[in-house]
Every structure is written in C-alpha cells, then in structure tokens.
PyMOL Python script that loads the backbone (N, CA, C, O; Angstrom):
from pymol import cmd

cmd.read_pdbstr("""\
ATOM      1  N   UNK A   1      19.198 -82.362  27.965  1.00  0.00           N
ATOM      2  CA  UNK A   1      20.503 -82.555  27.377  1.00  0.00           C
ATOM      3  C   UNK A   1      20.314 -83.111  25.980  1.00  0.00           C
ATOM      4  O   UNK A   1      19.665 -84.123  25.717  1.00  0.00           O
ATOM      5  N   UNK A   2      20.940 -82.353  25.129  1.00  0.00           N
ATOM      6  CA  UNK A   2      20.851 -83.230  23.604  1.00  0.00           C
ATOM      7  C   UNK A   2      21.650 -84.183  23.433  1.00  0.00           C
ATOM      8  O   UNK A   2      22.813 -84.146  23.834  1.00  0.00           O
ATOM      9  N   UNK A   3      21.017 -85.388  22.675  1.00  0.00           N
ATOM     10  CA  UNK A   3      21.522 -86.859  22.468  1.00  0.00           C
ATOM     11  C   UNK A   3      22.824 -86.281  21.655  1.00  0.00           C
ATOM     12  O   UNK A   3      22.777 -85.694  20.574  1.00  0.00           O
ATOM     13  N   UNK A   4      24.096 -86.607  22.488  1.00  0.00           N
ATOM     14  CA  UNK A   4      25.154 -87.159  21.569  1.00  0.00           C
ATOM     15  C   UNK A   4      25.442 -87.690  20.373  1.00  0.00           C
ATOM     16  O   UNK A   4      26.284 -87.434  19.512  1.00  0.00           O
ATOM     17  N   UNK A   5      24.596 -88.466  20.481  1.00  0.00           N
ATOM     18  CA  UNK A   5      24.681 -90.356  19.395  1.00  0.00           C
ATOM     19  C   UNK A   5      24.074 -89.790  18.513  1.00  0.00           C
ATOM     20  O   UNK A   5      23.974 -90.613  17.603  1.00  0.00           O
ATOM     21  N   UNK A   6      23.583 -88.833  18.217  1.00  0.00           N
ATOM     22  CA  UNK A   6      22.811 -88.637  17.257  1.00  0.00           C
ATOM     23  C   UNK A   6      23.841 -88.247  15.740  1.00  0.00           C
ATOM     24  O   UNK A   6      24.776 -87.447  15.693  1.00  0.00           O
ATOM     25  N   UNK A   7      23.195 -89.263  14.401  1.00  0.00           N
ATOM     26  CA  UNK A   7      23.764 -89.749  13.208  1.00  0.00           C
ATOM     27  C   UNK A   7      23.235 -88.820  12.344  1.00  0.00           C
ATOM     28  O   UNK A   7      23.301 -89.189  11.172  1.00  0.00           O
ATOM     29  N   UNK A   8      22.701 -87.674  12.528  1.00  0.00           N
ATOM     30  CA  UNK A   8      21.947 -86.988  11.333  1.00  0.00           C
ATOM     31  C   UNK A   8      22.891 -85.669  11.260  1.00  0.00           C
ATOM     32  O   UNK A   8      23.803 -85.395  12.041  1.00  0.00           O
ATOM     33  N   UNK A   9      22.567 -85.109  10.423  1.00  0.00           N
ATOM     34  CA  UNK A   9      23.095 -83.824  10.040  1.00  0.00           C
ATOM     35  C   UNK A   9      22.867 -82.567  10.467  1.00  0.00           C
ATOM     36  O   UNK A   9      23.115 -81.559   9.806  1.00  0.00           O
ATOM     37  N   UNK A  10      22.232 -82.599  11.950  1.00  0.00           N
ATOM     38  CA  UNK A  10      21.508 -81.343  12.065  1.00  0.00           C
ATOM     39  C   UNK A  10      22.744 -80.721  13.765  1.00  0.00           C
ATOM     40  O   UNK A  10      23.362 -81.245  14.692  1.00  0.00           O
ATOM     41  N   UNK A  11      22.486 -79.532  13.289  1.00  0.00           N
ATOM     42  CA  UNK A  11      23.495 -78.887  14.576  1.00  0.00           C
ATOM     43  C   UNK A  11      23.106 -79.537  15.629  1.00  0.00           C
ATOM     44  O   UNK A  11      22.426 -80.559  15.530  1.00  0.00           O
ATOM     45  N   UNK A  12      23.525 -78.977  16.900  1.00  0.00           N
ATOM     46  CA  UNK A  12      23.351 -79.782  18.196  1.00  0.00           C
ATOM     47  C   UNK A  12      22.850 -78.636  18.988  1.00  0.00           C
ATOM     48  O   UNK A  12      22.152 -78.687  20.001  1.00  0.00           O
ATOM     49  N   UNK A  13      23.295 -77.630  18.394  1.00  0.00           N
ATOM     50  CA  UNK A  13      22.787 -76.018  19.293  1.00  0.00           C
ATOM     51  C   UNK A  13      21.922 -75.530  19.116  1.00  0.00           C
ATOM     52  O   UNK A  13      21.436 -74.653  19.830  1.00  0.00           O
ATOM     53  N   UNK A  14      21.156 -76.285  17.359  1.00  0.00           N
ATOM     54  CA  UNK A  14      20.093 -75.696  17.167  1.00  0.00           C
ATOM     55  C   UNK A  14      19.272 -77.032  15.898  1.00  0.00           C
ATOM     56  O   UNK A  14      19.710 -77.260  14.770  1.00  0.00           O
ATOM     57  N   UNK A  15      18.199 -77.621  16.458  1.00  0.00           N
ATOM     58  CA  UNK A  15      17.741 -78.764  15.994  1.00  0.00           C
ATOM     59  C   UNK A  15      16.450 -77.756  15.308  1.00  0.00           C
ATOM     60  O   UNK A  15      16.119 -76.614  15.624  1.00  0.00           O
ATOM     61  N   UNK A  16      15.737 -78.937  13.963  1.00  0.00           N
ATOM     62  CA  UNK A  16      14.473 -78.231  13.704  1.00  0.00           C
ATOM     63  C   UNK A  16      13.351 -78.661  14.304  1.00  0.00           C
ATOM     64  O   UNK A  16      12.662 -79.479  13.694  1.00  0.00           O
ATOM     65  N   UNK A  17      12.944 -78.212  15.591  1.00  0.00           N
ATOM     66  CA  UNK A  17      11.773 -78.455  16.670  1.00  0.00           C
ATOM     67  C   UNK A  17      10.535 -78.279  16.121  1.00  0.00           C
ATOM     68  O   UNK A  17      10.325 -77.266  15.454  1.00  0.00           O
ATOM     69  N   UNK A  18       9.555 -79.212  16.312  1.00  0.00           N
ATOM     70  CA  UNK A  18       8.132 -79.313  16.083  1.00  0.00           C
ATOM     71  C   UNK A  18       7.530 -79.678  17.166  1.00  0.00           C
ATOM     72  O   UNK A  18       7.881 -80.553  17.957  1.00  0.00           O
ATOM     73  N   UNK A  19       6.597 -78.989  17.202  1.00  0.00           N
ATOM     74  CA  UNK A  19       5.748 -79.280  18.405  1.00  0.00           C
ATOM     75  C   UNK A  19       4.510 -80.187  18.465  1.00  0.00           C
ATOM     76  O   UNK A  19       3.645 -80.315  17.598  1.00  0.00           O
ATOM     77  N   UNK A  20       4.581 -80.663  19.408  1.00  0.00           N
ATOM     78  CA  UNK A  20       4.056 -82.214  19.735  1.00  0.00           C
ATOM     79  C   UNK A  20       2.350 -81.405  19.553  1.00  0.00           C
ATOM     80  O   UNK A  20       2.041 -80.447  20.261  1.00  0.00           O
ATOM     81  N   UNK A  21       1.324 -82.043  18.417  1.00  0.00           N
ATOM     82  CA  UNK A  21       0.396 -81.865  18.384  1.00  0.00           C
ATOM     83  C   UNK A  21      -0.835 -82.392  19.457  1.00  0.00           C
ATOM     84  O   UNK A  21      -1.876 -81.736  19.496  1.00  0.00           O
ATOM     85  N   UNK A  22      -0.680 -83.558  20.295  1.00  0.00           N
ATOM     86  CA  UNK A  22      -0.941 -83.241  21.577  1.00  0.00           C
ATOM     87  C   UNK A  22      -0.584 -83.270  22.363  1.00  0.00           C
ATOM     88  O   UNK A  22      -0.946 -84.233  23.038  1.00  0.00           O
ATOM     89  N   UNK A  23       0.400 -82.320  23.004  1.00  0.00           N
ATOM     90  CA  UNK A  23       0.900 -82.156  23.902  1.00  0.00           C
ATOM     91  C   UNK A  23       1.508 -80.735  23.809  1.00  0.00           C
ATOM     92  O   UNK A  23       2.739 -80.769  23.788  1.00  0.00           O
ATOM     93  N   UNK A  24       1.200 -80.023  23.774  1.00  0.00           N
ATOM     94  CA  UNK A  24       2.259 -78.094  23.440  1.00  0.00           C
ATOM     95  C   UNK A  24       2.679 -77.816  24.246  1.00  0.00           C
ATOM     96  O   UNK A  24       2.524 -76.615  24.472  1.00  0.00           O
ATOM     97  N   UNK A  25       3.505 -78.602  25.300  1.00  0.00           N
ATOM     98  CA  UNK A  25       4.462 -78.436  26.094  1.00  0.00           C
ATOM     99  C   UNK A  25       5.876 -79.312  25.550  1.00  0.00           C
ATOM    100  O   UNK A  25       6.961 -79.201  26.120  1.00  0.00           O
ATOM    101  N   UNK A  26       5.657 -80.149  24.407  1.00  0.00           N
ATOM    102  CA  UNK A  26       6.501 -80.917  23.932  1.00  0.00           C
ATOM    103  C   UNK A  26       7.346 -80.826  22.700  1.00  0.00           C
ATOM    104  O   UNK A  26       6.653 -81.015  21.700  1.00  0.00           O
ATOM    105  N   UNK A  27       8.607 -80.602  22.428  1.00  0.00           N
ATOM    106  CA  UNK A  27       8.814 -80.372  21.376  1.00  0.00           C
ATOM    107  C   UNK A  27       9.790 -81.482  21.113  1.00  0.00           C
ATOM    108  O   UNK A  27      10.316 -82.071  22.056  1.00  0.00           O
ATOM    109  N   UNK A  28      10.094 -81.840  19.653  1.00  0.00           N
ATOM    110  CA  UNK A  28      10.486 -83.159  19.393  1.00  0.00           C
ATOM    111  C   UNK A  28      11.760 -82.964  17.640  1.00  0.00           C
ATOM    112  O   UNK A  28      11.407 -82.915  16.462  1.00  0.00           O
ATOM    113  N   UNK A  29      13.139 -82.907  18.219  1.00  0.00           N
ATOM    114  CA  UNK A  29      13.600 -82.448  16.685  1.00  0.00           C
ATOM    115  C   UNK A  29      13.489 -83.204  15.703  1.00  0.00           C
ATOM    116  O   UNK A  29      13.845 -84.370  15.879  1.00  0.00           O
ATOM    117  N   UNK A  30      13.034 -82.859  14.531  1.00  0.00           N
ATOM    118  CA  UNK A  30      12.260 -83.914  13.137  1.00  0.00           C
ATOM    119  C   UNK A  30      13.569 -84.732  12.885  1.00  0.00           C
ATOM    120  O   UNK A  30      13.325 -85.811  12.346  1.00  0.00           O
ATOM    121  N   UNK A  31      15.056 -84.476  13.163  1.00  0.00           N
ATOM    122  CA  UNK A  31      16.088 -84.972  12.539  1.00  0.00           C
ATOM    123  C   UNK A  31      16.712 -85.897  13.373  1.00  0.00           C
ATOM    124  O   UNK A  31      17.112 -86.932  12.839  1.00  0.00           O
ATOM    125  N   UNK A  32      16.893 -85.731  14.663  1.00  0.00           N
ATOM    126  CA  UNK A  32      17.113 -86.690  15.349  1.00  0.00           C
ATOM    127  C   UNK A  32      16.522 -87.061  16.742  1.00  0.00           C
ATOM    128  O   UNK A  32      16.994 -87.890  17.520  1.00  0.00           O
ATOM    129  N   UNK A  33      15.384 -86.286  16.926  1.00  0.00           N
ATOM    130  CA  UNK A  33      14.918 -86.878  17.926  1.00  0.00           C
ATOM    131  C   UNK A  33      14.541 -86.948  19.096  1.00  0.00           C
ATOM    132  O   UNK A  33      13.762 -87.686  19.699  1.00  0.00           O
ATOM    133  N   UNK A  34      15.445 -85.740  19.481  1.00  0.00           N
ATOM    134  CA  UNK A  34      15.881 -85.136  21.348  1.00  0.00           C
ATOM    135  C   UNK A  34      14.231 -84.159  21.439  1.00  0.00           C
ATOM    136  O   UNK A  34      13.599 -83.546  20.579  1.00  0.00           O
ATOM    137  N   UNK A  35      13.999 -84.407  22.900  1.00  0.00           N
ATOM    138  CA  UNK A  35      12.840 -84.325  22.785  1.00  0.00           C
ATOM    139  C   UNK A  35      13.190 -83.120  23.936  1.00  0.00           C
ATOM    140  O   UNK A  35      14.204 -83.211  24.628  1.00  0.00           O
ATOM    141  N   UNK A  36      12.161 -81.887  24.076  1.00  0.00           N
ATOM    142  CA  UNK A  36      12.132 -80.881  24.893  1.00  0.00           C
ATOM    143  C   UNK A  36      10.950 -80.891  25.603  1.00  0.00           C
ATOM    144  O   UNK A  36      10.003 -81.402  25.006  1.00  0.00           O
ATOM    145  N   UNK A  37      10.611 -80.207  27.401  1.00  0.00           N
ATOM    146  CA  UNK A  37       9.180 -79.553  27.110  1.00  0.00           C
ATOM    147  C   UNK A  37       9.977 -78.253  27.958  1.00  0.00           C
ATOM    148  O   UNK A  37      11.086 -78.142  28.480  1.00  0.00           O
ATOM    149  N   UNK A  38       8.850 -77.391  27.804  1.00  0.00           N
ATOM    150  CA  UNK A  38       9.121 -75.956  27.763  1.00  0.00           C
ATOM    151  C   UNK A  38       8.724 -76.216  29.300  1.00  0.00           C
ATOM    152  O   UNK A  38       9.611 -76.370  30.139  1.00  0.00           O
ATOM    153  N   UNK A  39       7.083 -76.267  29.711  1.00  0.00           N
ATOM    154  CA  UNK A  39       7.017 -76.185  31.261  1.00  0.00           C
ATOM    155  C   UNK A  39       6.902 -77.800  31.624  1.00  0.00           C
ATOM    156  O   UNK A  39       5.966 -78.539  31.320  1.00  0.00           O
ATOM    157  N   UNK A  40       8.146 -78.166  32.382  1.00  0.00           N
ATOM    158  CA  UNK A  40       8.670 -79.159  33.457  1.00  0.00           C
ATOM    159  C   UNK A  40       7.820 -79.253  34.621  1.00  0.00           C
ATOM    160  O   UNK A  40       7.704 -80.349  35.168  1.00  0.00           O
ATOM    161  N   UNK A  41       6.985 -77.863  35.237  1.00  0.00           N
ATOM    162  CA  UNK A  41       6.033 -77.994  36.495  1.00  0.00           C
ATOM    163  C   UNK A  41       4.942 -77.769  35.940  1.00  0.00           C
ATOM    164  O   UNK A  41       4.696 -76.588  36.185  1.00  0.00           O
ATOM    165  N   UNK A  42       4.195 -78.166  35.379  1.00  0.00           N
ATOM    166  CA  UNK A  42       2.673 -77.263  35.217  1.00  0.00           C
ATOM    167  C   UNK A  42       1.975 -77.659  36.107  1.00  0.00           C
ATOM    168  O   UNK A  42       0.834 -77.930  35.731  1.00  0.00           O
ATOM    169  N   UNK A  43       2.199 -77.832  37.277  1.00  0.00           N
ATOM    170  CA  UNK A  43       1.496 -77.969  38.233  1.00  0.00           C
ATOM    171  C   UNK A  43       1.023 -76.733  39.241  1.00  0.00           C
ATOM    172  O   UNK A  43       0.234 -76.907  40.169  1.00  0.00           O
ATOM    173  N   UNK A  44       1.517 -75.699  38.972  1.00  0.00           N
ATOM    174  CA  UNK A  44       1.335 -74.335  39.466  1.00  0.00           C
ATOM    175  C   UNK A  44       2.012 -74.060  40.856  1.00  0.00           C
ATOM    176  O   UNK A  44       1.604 -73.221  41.659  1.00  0.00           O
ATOM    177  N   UNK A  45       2.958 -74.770  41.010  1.00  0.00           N
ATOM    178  CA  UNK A  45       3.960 -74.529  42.174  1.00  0.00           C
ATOM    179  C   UNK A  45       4.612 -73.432  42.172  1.00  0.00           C
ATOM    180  O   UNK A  45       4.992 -73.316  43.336  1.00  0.00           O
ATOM    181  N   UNK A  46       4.988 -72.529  41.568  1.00  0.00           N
ATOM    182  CA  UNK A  46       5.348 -70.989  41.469  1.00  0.00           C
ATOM    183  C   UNK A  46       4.165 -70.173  42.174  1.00  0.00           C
ATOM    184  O   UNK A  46       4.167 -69.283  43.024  1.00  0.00           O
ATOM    185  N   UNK A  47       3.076 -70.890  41.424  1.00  0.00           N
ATOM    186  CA  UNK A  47       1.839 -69.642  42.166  1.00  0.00           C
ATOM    187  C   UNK A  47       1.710 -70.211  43.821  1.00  0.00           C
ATOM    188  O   UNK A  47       0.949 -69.708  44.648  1.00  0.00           O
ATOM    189  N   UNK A  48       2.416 -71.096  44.023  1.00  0.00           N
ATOM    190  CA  UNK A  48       1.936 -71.679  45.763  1.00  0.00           C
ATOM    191  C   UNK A  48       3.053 -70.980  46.134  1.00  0.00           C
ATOM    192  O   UNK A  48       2.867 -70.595  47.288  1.00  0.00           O
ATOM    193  N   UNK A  49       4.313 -70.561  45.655  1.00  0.00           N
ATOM    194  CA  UNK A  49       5.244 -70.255  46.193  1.00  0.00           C
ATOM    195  C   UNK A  49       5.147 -68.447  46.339  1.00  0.00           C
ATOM    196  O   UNK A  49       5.564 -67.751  47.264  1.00  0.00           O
ATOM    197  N   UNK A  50       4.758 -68.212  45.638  1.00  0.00           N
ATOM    198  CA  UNK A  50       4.228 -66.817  45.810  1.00  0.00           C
ATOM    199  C   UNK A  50       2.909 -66.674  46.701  1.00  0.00           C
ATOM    200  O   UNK A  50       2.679 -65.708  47.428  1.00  0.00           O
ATOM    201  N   UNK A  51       2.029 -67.849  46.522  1.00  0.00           N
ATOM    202  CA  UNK A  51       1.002 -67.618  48.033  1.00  0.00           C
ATOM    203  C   UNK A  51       1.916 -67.436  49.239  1.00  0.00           C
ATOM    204  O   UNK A  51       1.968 -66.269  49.627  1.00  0.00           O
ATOM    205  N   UNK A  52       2.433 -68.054  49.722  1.00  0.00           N
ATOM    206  CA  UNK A  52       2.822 -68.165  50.733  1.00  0.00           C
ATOM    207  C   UNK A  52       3.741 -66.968  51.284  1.00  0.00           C
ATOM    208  O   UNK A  52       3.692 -66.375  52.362  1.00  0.00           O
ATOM    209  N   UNK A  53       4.705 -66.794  50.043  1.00  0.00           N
ATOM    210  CA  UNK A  53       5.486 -65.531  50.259  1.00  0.00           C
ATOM    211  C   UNK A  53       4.405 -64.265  50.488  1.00  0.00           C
ATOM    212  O   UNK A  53       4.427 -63.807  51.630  1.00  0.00           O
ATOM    213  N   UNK A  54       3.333 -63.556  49.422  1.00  0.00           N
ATOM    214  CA  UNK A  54       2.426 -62.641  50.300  1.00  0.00           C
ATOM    215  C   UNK A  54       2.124 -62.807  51.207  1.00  0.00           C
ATOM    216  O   UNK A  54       2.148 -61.808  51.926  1.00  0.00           O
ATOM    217  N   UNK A  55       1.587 -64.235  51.911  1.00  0.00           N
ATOM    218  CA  UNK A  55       0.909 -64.339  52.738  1.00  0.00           C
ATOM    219  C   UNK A  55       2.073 -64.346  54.379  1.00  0.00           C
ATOM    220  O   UNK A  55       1.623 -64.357  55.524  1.00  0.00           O
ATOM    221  N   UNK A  56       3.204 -64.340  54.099  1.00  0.00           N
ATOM    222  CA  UNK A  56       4.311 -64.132  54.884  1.00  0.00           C
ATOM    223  C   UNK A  56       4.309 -63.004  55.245  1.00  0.00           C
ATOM    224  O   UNK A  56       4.163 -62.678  56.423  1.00  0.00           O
ATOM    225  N   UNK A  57       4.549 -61.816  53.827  1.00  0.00           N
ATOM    226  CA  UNK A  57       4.593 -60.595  54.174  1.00  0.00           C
ATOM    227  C   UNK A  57       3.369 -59.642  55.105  1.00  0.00           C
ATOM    228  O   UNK A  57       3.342 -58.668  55.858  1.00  0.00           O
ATOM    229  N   UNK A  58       2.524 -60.538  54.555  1.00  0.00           N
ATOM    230  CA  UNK A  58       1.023 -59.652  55.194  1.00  0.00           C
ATOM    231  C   UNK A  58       1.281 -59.949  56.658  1.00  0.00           C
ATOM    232  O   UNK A  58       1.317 -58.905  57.309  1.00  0.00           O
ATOM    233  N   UNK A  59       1.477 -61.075  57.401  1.00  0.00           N
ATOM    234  CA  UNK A  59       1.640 -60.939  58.195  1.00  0.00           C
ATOM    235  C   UNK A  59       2.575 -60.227  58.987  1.00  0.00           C
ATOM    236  O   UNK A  59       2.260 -59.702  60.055  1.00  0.00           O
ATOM    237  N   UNK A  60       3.707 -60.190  58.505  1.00  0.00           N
ATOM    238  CA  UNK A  60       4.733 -59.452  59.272  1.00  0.00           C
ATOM    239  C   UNK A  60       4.587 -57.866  59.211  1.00  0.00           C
ATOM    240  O   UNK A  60       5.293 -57.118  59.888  1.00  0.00           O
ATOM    241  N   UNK A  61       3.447 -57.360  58.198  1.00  0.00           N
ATOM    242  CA  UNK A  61       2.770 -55.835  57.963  1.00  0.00           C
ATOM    243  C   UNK A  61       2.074 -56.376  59.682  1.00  0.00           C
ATOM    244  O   UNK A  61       2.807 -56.256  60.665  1.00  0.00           O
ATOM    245  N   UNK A  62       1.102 -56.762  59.786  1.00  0.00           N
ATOM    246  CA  UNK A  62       0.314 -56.817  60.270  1.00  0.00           C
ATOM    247  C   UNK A  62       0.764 -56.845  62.127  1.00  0.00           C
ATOM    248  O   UNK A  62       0.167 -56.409  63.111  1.00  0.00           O
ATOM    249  N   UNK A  63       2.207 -57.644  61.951  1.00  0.00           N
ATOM    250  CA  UNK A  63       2.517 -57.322  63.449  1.00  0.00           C
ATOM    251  C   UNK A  63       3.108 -56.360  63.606  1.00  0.00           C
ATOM    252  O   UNK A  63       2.989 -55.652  64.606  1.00  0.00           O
ATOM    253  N   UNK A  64       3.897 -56.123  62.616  1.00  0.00           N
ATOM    254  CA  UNK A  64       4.782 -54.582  62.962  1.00  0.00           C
ATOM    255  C   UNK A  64       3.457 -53.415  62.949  1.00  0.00           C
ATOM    256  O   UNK A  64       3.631 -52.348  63.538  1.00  0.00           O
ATOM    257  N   UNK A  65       2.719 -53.572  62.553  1.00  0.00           N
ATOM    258  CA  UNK A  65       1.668 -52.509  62.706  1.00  0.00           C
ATOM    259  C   UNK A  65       1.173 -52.361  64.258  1.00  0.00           C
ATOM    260  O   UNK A  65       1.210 -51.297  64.876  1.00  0.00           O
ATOM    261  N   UNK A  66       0.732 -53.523  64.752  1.00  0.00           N
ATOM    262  CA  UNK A  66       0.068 -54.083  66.233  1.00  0.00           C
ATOM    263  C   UNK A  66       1.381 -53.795  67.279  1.00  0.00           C
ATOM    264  O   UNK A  66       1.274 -53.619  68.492  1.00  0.00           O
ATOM    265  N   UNK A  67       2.256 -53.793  66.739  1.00  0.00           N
ATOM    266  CA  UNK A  67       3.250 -53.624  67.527  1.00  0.00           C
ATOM    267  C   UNK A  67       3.385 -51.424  67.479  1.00  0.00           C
ATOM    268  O   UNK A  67       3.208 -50.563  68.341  1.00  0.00           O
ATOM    269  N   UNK A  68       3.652 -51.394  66.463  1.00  0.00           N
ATOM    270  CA  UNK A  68       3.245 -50.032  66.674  1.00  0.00           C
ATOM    271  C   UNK A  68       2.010 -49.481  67.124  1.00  0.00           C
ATOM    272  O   UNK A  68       2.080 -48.355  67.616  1.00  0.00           O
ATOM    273  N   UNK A  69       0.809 -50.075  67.058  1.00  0.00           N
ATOM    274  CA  UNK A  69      -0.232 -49.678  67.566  1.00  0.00           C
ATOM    275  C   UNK A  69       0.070 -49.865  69.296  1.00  0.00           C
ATOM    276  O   UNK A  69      -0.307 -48.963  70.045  1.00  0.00           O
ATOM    277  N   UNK A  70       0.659 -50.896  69.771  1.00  0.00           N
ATOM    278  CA  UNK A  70       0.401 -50.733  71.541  1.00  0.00           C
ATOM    279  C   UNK A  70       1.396 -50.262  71.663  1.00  0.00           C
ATOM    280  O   UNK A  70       1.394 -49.985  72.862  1.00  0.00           O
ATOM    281  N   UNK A  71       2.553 -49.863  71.170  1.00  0.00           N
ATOM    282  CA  UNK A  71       3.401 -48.913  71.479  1.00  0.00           C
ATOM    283  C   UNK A  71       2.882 -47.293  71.753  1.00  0.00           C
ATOM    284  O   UNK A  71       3.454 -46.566  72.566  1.00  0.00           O
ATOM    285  N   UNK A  72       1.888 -46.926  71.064  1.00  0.00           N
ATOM    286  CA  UNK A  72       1.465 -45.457  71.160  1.00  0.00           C
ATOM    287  C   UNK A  72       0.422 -45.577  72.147  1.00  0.00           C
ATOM    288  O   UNK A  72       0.060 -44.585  72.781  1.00  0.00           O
ATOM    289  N   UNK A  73      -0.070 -46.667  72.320  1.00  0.00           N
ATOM    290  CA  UNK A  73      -0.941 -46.943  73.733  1.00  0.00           C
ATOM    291  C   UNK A  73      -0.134 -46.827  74.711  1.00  0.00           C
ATOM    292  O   UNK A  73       0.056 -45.680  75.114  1.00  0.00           O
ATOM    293  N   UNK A  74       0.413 -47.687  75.228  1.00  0.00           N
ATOM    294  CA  UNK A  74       1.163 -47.518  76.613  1.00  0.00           C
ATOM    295  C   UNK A  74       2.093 -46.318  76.404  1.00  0.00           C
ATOM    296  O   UNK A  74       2.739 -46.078  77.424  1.00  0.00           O
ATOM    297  N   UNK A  75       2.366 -45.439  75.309  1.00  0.00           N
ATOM    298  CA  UNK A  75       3.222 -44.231  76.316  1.00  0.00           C
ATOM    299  C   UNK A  75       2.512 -43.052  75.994  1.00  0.00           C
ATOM    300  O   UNK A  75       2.385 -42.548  74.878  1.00  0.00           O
ATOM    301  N   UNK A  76       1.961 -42.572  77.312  1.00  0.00           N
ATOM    302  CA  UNK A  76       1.100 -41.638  77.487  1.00  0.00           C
ATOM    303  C   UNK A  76       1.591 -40.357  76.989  1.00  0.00           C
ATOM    304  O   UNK A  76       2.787 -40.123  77.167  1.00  0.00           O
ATOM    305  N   UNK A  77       0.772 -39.372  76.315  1.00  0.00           N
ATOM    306  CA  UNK A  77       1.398 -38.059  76.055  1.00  0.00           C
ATOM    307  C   UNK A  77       1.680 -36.950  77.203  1.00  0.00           C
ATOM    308  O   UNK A  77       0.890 -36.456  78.008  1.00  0.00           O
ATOM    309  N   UNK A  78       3.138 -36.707  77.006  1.00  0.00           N
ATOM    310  CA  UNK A  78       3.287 -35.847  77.857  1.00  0.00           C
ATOM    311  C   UNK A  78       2.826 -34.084  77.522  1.00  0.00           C
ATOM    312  O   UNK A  78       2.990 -33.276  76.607  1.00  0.00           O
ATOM    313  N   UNK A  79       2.356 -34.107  78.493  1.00  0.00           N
ATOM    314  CA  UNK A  79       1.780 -32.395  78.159  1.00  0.00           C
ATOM    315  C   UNK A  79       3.031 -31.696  79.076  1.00  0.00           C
ATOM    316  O   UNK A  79       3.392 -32.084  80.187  1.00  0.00           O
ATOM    317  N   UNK A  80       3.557 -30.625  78.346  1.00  0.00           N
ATOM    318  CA  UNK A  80       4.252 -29.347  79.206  1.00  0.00           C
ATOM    319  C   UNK A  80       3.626 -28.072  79.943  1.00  0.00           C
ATOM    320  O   UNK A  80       3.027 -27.175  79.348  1.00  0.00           O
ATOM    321  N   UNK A  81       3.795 -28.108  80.982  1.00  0.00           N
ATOM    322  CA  UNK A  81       3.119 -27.364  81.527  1.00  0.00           C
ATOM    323  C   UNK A  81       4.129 -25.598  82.120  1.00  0.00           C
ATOM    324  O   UNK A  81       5.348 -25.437  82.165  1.00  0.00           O
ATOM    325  N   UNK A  82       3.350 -24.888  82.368  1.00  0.00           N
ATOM    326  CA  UNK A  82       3.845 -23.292  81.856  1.00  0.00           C
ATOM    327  C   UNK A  82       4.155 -23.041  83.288  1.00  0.00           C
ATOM    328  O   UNK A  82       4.602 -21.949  83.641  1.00  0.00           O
TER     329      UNK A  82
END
""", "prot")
cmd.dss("prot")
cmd.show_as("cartoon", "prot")
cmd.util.cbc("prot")
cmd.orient("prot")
C-alpha cells in the first residue's frame, strides 16, 4: 500500500523506484519512500505446490490405468461360436 502521508511531489500511482542494491527484490521510491518487493515468497512454495499437484495427477493416471488393467482381466473374451 502506498504511504498516504507522504509530503513530496511525486504521483501516488506512479513513484520513481530504485532498486535496492542489495537486495533486487526491493524497490524503494527516491521521493518519498514507500518501499516494494516484487517476490514476497522466494521461498519456492509455487514449485512445492506444483510438486504435489503432478504428483496427484500421476497417481490418479496410475489407478485409473490398474483399474482398467483388472477390468480386462476378469472379463473373459467371449468367442461366438457357428
């Protein structure tokens, strides 16, 4: 959220952002102050959330498959006879 209170002259919709030399997830407006970072998680919780989701799907491949596999087991082919 951008600071309200802020006494300088610079828009509110659009500040002049510099980026935090150590830190380049940080940006900081030269005029008044309001501070940004771009990634909030860099902890890689998107990529755990997508593990889990493949690893959901694979399984549910994997039973509907097994499930179709003993399905064509137990029903025997019928042959017609002349």
């Amino acid at each position: 959220m951008l600071n309200q209170d802020c006494h300088q002259d610079c828009n509110h919709s659009y500040c002049p952002f510099a980026q935090d030399t150590r830190n380049p997830n940080r940006y900081v407006c030269l005029k008044c102050g309001v501070e940004r970072e771009i990634n909030r998680h860099p902890s890689g919780f998107g990529s755990f959330l997508m593990l889990l989701l493949s690893l959901f799907i694979a399984f549910q491949v994997i039973v509907i498959l097994d499930k179709q596999n003993n399905d064509n087991q137990q029903t025997p082919a019928v042959s017609q006879q002349q």
